[in-house]
N, C-alpha and C positions, 0 to 999 in steps of 0.2 A: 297396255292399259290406256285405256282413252283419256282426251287430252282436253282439259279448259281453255274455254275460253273465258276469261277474267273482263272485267269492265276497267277500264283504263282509265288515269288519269291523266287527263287529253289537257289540262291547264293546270298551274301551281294553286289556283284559289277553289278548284273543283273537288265536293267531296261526294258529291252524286249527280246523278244523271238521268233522263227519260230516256228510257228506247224505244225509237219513236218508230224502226222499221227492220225488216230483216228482210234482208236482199238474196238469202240461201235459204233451201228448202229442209226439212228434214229429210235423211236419205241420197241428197244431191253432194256428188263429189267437190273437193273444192282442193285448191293448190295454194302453196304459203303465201301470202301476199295477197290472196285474193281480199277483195273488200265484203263483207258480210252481214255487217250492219250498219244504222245510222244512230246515230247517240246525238241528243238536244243535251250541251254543258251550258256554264253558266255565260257565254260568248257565242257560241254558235253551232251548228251543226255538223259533228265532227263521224266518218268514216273509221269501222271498227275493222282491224286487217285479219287473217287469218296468222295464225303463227306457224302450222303443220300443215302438212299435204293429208289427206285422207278422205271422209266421208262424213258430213256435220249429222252425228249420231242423233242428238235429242236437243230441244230447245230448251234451255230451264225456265227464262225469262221472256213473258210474250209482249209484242207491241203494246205502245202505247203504256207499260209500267213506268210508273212516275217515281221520282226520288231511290231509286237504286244504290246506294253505297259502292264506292273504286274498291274493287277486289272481290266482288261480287260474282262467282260464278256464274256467266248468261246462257253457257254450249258445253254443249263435248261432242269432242271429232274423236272417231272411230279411226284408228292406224291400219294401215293394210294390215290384213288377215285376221281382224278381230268383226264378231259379228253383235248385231243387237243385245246376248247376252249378259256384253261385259258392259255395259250401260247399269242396268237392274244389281250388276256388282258391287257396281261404283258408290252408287244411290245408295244400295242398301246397307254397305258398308261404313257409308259417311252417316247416314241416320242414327245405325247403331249408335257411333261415336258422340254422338249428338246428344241419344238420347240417356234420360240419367239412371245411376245405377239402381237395383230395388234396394228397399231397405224394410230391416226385418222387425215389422212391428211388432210380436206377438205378444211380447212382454208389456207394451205399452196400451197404458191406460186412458179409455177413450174418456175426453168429458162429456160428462150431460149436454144435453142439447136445452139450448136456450130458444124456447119459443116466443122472446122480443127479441133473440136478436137478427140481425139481418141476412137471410138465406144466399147462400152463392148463385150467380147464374150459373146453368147447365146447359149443355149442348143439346136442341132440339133434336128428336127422334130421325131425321135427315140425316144429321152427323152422323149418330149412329150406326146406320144402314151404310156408312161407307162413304156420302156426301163430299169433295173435294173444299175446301175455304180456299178462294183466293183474296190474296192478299200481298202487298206489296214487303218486303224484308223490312224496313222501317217501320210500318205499321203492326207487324207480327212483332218486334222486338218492344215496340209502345207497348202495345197490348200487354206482355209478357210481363213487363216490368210494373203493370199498374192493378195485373191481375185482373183482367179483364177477357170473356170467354167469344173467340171471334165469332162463333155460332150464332151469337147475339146479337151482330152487330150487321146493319143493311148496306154496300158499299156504294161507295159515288163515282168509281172509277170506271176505266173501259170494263166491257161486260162483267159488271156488277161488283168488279175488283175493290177491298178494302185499301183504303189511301190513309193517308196520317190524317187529313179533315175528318175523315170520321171517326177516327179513334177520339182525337180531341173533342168532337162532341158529342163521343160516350161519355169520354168524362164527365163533360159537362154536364151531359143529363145525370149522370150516376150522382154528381155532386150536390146536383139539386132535388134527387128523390126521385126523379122520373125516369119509365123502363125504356132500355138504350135500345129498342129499335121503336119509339115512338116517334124518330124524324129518321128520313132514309138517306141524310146530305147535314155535311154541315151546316149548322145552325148560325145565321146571319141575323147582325144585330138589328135592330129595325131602325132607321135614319129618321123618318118621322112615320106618321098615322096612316096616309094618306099616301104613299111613296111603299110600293113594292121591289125592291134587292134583290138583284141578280149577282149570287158571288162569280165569281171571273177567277180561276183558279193563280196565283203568280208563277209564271216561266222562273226558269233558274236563273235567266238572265235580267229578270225584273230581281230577286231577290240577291243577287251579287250589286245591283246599284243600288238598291238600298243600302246593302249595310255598308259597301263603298263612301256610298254620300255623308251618309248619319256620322261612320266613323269619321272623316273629312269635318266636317263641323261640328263634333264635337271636341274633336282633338288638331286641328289646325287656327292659330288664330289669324282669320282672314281680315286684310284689308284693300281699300278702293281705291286704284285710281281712273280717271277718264280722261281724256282729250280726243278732241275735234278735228278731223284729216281732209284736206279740200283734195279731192280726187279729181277735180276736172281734167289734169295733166296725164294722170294715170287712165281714166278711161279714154284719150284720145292718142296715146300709147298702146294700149289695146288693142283697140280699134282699127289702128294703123298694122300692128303684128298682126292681128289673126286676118286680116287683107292680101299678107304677103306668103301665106300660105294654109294648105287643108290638110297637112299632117298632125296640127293642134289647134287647140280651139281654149285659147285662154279665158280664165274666168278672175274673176278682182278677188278671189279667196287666194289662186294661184300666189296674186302680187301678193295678197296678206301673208301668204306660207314664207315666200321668199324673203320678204322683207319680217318677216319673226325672227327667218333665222339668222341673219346677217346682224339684225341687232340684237341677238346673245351673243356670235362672233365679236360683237364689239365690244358690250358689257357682260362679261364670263362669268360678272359673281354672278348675274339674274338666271343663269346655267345649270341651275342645282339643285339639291335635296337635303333634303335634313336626318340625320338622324344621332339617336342618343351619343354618339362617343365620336361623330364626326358630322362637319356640311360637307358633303361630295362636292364636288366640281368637276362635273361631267367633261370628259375631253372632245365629245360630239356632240351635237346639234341635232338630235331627232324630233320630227315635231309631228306628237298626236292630234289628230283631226278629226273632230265626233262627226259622224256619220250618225243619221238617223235611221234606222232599222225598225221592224213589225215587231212590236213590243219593247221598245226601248232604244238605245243607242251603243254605237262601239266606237273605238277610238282606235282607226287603223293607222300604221306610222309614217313617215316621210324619212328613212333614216339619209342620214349626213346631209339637210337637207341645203345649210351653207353650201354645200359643194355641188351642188345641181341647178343648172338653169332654168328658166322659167317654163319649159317645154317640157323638158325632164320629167318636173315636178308636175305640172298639168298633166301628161300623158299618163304617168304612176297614178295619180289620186283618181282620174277615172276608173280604171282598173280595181284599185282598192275598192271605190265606193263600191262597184256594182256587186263585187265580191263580198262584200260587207252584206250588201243587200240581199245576197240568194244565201245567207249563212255559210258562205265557203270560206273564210280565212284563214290560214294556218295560225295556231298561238303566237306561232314568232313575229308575226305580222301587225299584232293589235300588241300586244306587250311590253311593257318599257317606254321609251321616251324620257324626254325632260322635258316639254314645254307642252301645252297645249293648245289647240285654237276651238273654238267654239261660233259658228258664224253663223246669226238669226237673220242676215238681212236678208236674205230672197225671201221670207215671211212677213217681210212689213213690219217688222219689229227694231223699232228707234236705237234702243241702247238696253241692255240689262249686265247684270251682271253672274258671271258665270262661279260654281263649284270647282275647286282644285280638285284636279286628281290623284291620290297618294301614290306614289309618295314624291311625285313631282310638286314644284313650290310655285309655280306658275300658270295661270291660263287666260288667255284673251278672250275677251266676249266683245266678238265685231257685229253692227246693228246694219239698218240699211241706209245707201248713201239716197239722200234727198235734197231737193237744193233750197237753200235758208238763205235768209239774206244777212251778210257779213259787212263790214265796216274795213274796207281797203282805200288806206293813206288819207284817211279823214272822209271819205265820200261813201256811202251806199251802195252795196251791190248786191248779185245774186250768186252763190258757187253752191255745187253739187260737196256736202259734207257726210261725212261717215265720222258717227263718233265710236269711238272703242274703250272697252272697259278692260283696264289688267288687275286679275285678282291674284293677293299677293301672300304666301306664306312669311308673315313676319319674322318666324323663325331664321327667316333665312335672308328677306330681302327687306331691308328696310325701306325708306320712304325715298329717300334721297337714290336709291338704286334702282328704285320701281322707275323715280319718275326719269332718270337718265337712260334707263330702256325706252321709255315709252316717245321722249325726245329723238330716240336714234330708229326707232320705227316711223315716228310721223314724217322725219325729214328725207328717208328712205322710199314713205307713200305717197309724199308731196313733189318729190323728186325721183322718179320712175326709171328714168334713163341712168341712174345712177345700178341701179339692181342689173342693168347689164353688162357694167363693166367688170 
């Protein structure tokens, strides 16, 4: 009997998926473990394995389908000794199952027809003659549920595939009296008169930050604090290390990684997470680090990052970023954490302040260092400052805790040569 291939839950927050490629052919043998396709989740782009040895009998699901449901039949692999047949078995057997039983009107009395009231759509004479609908499994269970006839409806996806935007704006038309293939795409609000809208479909991974974020401030009470870090000693520490060697190439995020983690080593309550029946108290130190990615951001990890030297740490977050950046990171790699960093200054950006990420109760927002003139032992001067913003889950770190962190971080980035002993 041939063998599924299922769509896999490749993250804990993923509930669908795009397939964005298939790397096996129909017909083409393939061995367990082989890689067969590529899945866009709500983080990155994740390799679908083969589970059996055999022969990838039939595609169910073609590139480029968007919002696919985990557990979603994509394949069937043909077993040695089974031919194309038991494909058309399989199929035909599941539809059956599918489809509902007859039921015996005879007895049942038709009402009159109401000519005001409103006629069903009907499947154009195409359908009839055999016509295939493609349509994405989301879209076909909309439709289903709102009684809405796919025949009808024009898609916006790859070659001509129905998407959930067009279901919603059959609705929409239906609800407003107009026939639902009078726009061929979802219908976009108009922003002003003058001003033509181009919608921009959202990635999975734009729609996991949103509701990330939204959830995050609606349900964390966030507060601020800032302080002002004179780096001149740390950039000429730098300077001096990446001089005495070309197996790393330090950066002033690296000191920031290092000296985050050492001052949660110090102050363990600011270490934590909140939840209803307990505040965690993390026994390690991992520290997330947003990465900016094509379409939004990920947050790959530094684990135990107290325990790693300045090189360690620089050498790894290379590595992560780039991997970050080509969509290759395994879940275990962006997931978890307790702390985060968030750092705008190679953009020109002074100070902001950053979004906690749940269910961690902490993230620093580091701006860029510039040099301002400061007031040293009653006399005028110039130093190179970076100021940094720690945003704080109340629930968890009060005020006095934030600012004794943010104390054993400045005096960590003021004092550079301390981070190496």
């Amino acid at each position: 009997m041939p063998v599924k291939i299922l769509l896999p839950a490749l993250s804990p927050t993923m509930t669908e998926g795009t397939l964005v490629k298939w790397l096996k052919k129909e017909g083409e043998e393939i061995n367990s473990g082989d890689i067969v396709a590529e899945v866009e989740t709500d983080k990155a782009t994740m390799e679908i394995e083969a589970i059996e040895d055999g022969k990838l009998g039939r595609i169910l699901i073609a590139e480029g389908t968007e919002a696919v449901p985990i557990n979603t039949p994509i394949a069937l692999i043909l077993e040695e000794g089974e031919d194309d047949s038991a494909l058309d078995t399989i199929l035909t057997s599941e539809a059956d199952a599918a489809s509902p039983k007859p039921v015996d009107v005879s007895n049942v009395e038709l009402p009159k027809s109401d000519p005001t009231a409103e006629k069903p759509i009907t499947a154009p004479d195409a359908v009839k003659s055999g016509v295939r609908i493609f349509a994405s499994p989301l879209a076909k269970r909309m439709a289903r549920q709102a009684g809405l006839d796919l025949a009808q409806i024009l898609g916006s996806g790859p070659k001509g595939r129905i998407v959930k935007a067009d279901i919603e704006s059959a609705l929409l038309r239906k609800k407003e009296g107009a026939s639902p293939t009078q726009a061929t795409s979802a219908t976009v609000p108009e922003v002003l008169p003058s001003v033509t809208a181009t919608p921009v479909a959202n990635s999975n991974m734009r729609k996991v930050i949103a509701n990330r974020l939204t959830e995050s401030k609606q349900t964390i009470p966030h507060f601020y604090l800032s302080i002002d870090c004179i780096i001149d000693n740390l950039l000429e520490v730098r300077s001096d290390l990446n001089n005495r060697s070309t197996i790393y190439k330090l950066s002033i995020n690296d000191f920031v990684i290092r000296a985050s983690a050492l001052a949660l080593k110090k102050v363990p309550a600011a270490n934590a997470s909140w939840t209803d029946d307990a505040t965690i108290l993390h026994g390690q130190v991992d520290i997330s680090v947003a990465v900016a990615v094509e379409g939004g951001l990920i947050t790959p990890i530094i684990f135990n990052a107290s325990g790693k030297g300045l090189s360690e740490i620089s050498n790894e977050m290379v590595e992560l970023a780039q991997r970050a950046r080509d969509g290759r990171l395994k879940p275990e790699e962006y997931q978890g954490g307790s702390f985060s960093i968030s750092n705008l200054g190679m953009h020109g950006v002074k100070e902001f302040s950053a979004v906690i990420n749940p269910p961690q109760s902490g993230i620093l927002a580091v701006g860029a260092g510039e040099q301002r003139p400061i007031v040293d032992n009653g006399a005028l001067a110039i130093a190179t400052v970076m100021t940094c913003t720690l945003s704080c889950d109340h629930r968890v770190i009060d005020g006095a805790i934030g600012a004794e962190w943010l104390a054993a971080f400045k005096g960590l980035i003021e004092g550079p040569l301390t981070m190496l002993l």
